[in-house]
C-alpha positions in Angstrom: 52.0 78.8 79.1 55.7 78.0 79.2 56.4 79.3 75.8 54.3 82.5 76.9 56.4 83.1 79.2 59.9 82.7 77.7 59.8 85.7 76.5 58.8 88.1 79.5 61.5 86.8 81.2 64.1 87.4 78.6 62.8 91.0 78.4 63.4 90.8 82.0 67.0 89.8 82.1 67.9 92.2 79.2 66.3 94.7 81.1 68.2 93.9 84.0 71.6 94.2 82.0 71.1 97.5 80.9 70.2 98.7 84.8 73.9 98.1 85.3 75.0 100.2 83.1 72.6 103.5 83.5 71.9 105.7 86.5 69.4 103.8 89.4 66.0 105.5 88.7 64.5 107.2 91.5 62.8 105.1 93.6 61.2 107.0 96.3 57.5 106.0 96.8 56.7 104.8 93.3 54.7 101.7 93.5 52.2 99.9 92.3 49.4 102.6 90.6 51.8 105.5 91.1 54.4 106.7 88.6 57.8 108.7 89.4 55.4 111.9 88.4 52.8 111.1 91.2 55.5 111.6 94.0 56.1 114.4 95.2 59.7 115.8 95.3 61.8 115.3 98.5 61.7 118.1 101.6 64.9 120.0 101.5 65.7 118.4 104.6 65.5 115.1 102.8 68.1 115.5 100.1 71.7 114.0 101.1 74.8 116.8 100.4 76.2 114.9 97.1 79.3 112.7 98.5 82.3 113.4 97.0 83.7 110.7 94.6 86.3 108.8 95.7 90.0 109.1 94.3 90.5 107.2 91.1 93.6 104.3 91.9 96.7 105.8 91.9 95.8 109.3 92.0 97.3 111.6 94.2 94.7 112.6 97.0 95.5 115.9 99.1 91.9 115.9 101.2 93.9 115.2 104.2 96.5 117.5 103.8 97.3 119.2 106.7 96.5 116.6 109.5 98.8 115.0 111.7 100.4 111.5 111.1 99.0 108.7 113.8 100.5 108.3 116.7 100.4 104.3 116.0 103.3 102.5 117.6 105.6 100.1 115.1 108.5 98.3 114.8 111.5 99.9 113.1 114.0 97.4 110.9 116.2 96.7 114.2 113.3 95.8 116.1 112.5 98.9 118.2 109.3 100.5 119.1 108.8 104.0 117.5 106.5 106.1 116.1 106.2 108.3 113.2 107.2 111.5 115.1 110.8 109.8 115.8 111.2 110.7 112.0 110.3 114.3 112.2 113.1 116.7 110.7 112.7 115.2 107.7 110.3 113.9 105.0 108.7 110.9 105.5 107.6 108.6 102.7 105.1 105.9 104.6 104.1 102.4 102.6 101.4 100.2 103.7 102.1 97.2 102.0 102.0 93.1 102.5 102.9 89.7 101.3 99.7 88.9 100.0 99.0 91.8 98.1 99.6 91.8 94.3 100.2 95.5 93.7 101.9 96.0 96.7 104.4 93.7 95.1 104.4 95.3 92.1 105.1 98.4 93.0 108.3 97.7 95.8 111.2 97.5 93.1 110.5 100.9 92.1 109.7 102.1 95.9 113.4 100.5 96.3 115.2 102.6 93.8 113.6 105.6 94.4 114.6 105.0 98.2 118.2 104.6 96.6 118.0 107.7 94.4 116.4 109.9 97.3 119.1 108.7 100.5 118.6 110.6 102.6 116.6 113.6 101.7 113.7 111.4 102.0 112.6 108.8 104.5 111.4 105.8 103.0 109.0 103.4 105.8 107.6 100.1 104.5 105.2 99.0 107.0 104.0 95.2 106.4 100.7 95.1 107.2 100.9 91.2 108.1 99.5 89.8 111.1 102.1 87.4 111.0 105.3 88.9 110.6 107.9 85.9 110.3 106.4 86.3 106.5 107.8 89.6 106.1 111.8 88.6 106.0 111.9 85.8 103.3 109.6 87.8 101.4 112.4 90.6 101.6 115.2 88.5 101.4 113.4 86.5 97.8 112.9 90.4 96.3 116.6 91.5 96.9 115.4 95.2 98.2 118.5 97.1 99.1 118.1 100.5 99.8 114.8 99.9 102.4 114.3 97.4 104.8 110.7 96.6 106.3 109.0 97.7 109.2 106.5 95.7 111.0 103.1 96.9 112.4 101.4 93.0 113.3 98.2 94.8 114.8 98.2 96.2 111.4 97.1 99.3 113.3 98.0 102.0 109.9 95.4 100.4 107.3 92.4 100.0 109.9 93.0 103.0 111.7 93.7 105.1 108.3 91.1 102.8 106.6 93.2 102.4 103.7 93.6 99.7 101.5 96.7 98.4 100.3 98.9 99.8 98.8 98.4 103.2 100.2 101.5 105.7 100.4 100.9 108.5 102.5 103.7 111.3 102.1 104.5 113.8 105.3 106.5 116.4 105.8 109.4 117.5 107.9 106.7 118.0 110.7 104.8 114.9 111.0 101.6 116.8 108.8 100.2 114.8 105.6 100.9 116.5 102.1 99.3 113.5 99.9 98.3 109.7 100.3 97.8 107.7 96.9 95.8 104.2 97.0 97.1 101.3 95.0 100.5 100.8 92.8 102.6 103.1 91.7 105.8 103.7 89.5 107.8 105.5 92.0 110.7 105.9 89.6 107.9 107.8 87.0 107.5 111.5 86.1 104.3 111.6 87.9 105.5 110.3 91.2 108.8 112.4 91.0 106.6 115.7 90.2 104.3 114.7 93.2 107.2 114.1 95.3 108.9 117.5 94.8 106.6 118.8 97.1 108.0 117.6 99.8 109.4 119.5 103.0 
């Protein structure tokens, strides 16, 4: 019997592995007796508006362009309470970042030069998403950044609010309204992210 077995459930796994790898069949109301040509097609009614597929990692996403930056409260590099609408006038650059995360890490050297080449035609905000934020100034002070300084939002009120995961940069213009937001690292000193940035107002 054992033998007999073997190999159904080999067939079984295998069949398995492919699944992974091709589109779900339709399940619907096939089961036992029925085949996918004994059930009858959905109601119109029934059929779910096809979602649109999420930005690819480090793509430039404009779907929110055009809608106002939060009104989330966080602490500037001296300390002080503010809000992204204290740095209306000019473009604002915002960085969700942390400690713990890998490509945010990766990614801050060339957020720092790009701060340095830009001065101050562009406003460069990286906001530590740490709840604890005595982690954020060694961490600075080990990568010798220089031309930005970290802000601090400890309710990490941006990336739950924003739902965003991290690194997400989220550009805005002169009037507090998003022009793009990109999710995970970038080379902020590349041709892609200078011809994204030109854009900005």
């Amino acid at each position: 019997m054992r033998s007999a077995m073997a190999p159904v459930l080999v067939m079984a796994l295998l069949a398995g592995g492919c699944d992974r790898q091709s589109p779900p069949a339709a399940q619907g109301n096939v089961g036992a007796g029925n085949t996918a040509d004994d059930v009858p097609p959905p109601a119109p009614d029934e059929v779910a508006a096809p979602s649109a597929a999420a930005p690819k990692a480090g793509s430039f996403d404009a779907t929110h362009k055009g809608e106002a930056a939060p009104d989330f409260a966080f602490r500037d590099p001296a300390g002080k309470d503010v809000t992204l609408a204290d740095y209306r006038g000019k473009p604002v650059l915002l960085n969700l970042w942390a400690t713990w995360c890998a490509p945010c890490i990766k990614e801050m050297p060339s957020l720092d030069a790009l701060a340095a080449r830009e001065g101050a035609k562009l406003q460069v905000i990286a906001l530590a998403q740490d709840l604890d934020p005595s982690k954020v100034a060694p961490f600075w002070a080990k990568g010798g950044y220089k031309a930005i300084r970290p802000s601090l939002d400890p309710k990490i009120a941006f990336s739950t609010g924003l739902g965003a995961n991290l690194p997400t940069t989220i550009l805005y213009d002169s009037r507090g309204k998003e022009v793009w937001r990109v999710s995970g690292a970038v080379d902020w000193t590349g041709a892609e992210a200078a011809k994204a940035l030109a854009v900005a107002t």
